[in-house]
C-alpha positions in Angstrom: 9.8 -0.5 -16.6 9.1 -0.4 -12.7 12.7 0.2 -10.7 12.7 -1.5 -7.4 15.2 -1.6 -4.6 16.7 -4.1 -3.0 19.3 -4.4 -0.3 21.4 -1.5 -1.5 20.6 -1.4 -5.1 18.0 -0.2 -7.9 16.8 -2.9 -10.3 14.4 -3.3 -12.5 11.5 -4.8 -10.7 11.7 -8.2 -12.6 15.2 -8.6 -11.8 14.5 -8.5 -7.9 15.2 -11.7 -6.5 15.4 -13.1 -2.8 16.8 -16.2 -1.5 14.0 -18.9 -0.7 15.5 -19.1 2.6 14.3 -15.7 3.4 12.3 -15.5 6.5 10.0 -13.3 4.8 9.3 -16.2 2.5 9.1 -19.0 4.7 7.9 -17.5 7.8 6.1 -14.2 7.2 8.9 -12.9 9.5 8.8 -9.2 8.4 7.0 -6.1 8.2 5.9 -3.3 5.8 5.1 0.1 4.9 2.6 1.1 2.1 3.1 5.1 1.6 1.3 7.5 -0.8 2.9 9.7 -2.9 1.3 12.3 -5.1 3.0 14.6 -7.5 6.2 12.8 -6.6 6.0 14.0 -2.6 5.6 11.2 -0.2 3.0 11.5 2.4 3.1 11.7 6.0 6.5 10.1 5.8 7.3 10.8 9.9 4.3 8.7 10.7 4.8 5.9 8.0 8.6 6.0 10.1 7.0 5.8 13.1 4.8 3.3 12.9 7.5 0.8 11.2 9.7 1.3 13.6 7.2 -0.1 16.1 6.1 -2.8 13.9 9.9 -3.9 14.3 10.3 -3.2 17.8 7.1 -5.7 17.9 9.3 -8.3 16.3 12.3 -7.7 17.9 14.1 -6.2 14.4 16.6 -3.8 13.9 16.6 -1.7 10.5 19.3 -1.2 8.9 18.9 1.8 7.8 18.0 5.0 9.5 15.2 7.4 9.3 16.7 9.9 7.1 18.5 6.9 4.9 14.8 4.9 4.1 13.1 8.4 3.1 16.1 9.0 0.4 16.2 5.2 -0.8 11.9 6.1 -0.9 12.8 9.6 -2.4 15.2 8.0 -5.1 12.8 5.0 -6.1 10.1 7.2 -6.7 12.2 9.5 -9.2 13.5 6.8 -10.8 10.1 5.4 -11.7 9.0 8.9 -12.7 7.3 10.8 -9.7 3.5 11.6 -10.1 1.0 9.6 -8.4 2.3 6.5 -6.9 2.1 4.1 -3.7 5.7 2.7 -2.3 5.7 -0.4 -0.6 8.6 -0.6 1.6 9.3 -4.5 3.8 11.8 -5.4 5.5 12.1 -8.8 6.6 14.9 -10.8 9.2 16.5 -12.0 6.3 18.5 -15.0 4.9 19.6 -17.9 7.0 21.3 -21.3 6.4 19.0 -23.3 7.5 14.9 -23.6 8.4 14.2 -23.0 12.2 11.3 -21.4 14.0 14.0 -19.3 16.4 15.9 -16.2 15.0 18.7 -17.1 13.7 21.8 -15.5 14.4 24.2 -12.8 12.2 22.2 -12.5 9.1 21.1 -9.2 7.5 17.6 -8.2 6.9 16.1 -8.1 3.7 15.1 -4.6 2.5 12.7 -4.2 -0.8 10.9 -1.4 -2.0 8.9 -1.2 -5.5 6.1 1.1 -6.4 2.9 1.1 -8.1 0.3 3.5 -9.7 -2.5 4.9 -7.8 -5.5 7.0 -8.4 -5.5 10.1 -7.0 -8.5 10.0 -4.5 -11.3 11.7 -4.4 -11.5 15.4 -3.6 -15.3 14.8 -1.7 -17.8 15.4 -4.3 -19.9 12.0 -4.4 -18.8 11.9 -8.2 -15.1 11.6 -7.6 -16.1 8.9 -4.8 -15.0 5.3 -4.5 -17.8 3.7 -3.0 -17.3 -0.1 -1.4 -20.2 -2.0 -0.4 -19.2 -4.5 2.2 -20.2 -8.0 4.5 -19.7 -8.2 8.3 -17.9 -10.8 9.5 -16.3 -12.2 13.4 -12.7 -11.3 13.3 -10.6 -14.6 13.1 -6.8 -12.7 12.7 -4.0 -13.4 15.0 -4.1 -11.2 18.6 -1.1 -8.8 17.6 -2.7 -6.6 14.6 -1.4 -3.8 15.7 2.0 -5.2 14.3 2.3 -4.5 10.5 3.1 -8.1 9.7 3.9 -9.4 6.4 1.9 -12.7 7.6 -1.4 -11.3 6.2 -3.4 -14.9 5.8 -5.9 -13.9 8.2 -6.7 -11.0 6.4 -6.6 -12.2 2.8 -9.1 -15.1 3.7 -11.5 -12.3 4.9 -11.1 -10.7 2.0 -12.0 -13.4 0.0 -15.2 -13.9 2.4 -16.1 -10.3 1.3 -15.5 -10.9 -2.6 -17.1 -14.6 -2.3 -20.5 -12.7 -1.1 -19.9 -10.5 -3.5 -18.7 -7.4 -1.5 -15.5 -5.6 -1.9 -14.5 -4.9 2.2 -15.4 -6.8 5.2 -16.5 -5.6 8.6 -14.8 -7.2 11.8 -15.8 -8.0 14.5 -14.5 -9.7 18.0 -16.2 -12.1 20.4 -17.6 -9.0 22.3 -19.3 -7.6 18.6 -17.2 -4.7 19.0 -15.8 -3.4 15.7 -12.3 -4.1 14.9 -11.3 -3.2 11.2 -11.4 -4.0 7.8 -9.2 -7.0 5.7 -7.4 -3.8 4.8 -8.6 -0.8 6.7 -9.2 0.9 9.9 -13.3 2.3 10.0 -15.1 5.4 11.0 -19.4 4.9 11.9 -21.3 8.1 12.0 -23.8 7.7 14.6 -26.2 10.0 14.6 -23.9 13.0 14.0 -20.9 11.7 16.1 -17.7 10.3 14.6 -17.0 6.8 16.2 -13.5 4.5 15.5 -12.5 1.8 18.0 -9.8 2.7 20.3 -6.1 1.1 19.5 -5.2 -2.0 20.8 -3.9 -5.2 19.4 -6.9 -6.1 17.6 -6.4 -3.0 15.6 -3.7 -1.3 13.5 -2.7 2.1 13.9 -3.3 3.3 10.0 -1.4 6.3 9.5 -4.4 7.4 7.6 -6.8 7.0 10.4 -4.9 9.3 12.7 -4.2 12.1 10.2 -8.3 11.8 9.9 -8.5 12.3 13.5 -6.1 15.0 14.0 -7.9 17.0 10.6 -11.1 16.3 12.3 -9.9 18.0 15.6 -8.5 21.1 14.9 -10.7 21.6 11.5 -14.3 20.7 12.6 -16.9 21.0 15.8 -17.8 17.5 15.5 -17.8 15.6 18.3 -15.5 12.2 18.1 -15.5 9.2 20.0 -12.1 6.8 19.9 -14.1 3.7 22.1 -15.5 0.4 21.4 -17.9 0.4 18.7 -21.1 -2.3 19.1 -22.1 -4.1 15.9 -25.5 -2.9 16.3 -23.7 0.8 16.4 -22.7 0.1 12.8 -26.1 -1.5 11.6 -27.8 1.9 12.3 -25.2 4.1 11.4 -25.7 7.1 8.8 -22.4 7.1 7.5 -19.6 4.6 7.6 -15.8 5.4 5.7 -13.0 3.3 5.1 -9.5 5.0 6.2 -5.9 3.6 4.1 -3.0 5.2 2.6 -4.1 4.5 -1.0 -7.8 5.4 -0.1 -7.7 7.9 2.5 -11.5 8.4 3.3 -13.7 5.5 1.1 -17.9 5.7 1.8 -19.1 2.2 2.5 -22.8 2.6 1.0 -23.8 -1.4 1.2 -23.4 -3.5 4.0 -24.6 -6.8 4.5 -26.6 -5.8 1.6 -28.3 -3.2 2.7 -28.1 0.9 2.5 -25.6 2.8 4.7 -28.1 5.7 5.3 -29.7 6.6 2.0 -27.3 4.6 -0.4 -24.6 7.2 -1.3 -21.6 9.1 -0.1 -22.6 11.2 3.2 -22.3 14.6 4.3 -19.6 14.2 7.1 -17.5 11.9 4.7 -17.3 14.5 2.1 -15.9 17.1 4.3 -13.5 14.9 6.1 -12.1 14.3 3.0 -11.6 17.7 1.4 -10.0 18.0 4.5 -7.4 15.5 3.3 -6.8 17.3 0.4 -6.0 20.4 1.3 -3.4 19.2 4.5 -2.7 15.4 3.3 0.8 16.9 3.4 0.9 18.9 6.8 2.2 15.8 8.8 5.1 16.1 6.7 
């Protein structure tokens, strides 16, 4: 039985409930975490910290909790429901107020849930541990603050369901410009003939925690040259290799797109190493 947490207390998960006033509820007004943790040791905790706490500067949000509280309210749900390999979703909305209004309300506590599910332990970069995703380009239709990690997820749940309606499992972004964005649910990484290409951060673009543990492995472990700048759509038509980068998938080969091979159809080179990398220092932001 899965043992969540909310606002001060471990439940089971089907006992959880919130008030349908909750701003979370009727507004989206919240935001969220989604760490990895294998063998029962969260991953990369400091940056999963770092990030919320911008995501609730961004909305103006005050946790209630502090750093080292959240990481032993994490620590503890993820004993209770038995360590190994699990993801922890962590929100924290503005809470419960008397009455329906688009301005903040005043003197009401946030909301703070947690609950975890099983994972699969990804892949150690040997094309037959891969998760390969074939995917559909699409233009980016979100809201202009992505790099806040809302609970309003609409935007990207219709594109998602643009992907799966063609019969793809990802979707491509991209803005008016055809520069590359990101995923429904991931930042990207092109390989352009032998360079390492991601867009630059901005507020089209989310700052996965994932993405930048990529780019710091990639740094100190490899000669590679690696652009952070905008990325053309026709960049990513010709590319060799193109990955995925998310908590629960670290490094994911897209080998389809629009239908078509990503270089010759399987798992690259570059991809494999990058994520080896990963496992062997998944746990050195720590």
């Amino acid at each position: 039985m899965t043992q969540a947490y909310l606002n001060g207390a471990f439940t089971a998960l089907e006992d959880a409930h919130i008030s349908p006033m909750d701003r979370g509820f009727l507004f989206g007004d919240g935001v969220y975490e989604v760490i990895p943790c294998y063998d029962g040791q969260l991953v990369a905790m400091p940056y999963h910290l770092e990030r919320l706490a911008q995501s609730l500067s961004g909305i103006a949000l005050t946790s209630p909790h502090s750093d080292d509280a959240l990481t032993s309210i994490l620590t503890e749900l993820v004993n209770r429901n038995g360590g190994g390999d699990l993801g922890v979703y962590l929100q924290i909305t503005r809470g419960a107020a008397p009455k329906r209004q688009h301005a903040f309300p005043e003197h009401i506590e946030p909301t703070v849930f947690a609950y975890t599910f099983a994972i699969t332990p990804p892949s150690d970069g040997s094309p037959e541990t891969a998760k390969c995703f074939s995917a559909v380009t699409r233009t980016d239709q979100r809201w202009d603050r992505c790099h806040i990690k809302s609970t309003a997820l609409l935007g990207n749940v219709l594109h998602m369901m643009e992907a799966i309606d063609a019969g793809a499992e990802e979707v491509l972004l991209f803005n008016s410009d055809d520069e590359l964005t990101e995923a429904a649910a991931c930042n990207v990484f092109v390989v352009c003939n032998g360079t390492v290409l991601t867009p630059a951060l901005d507020h089209q673009i989310l700052p996965g925690v994932t993405r930048r543990q990529c780019l710091e492995l990639l740094e100190a472990h490899t000669d590679w040259p690696v652009e952070i700048r905008p990325v053309l759509r026709q960049e990513v038509a010709q590319a060799e290799e193109i990955w995925l980068s998310s908590s629960t998938k670290e490094l994911a080969p897209i080998v389809k797109l629009d239908g078509k091979a990503v270089g010759d159809g399987k798992p690259g080179r570059m991809w494999a190493v990058a994520q080896k990398l990963f496992n062997e220092y998944r746990f050195s932001a720590n």
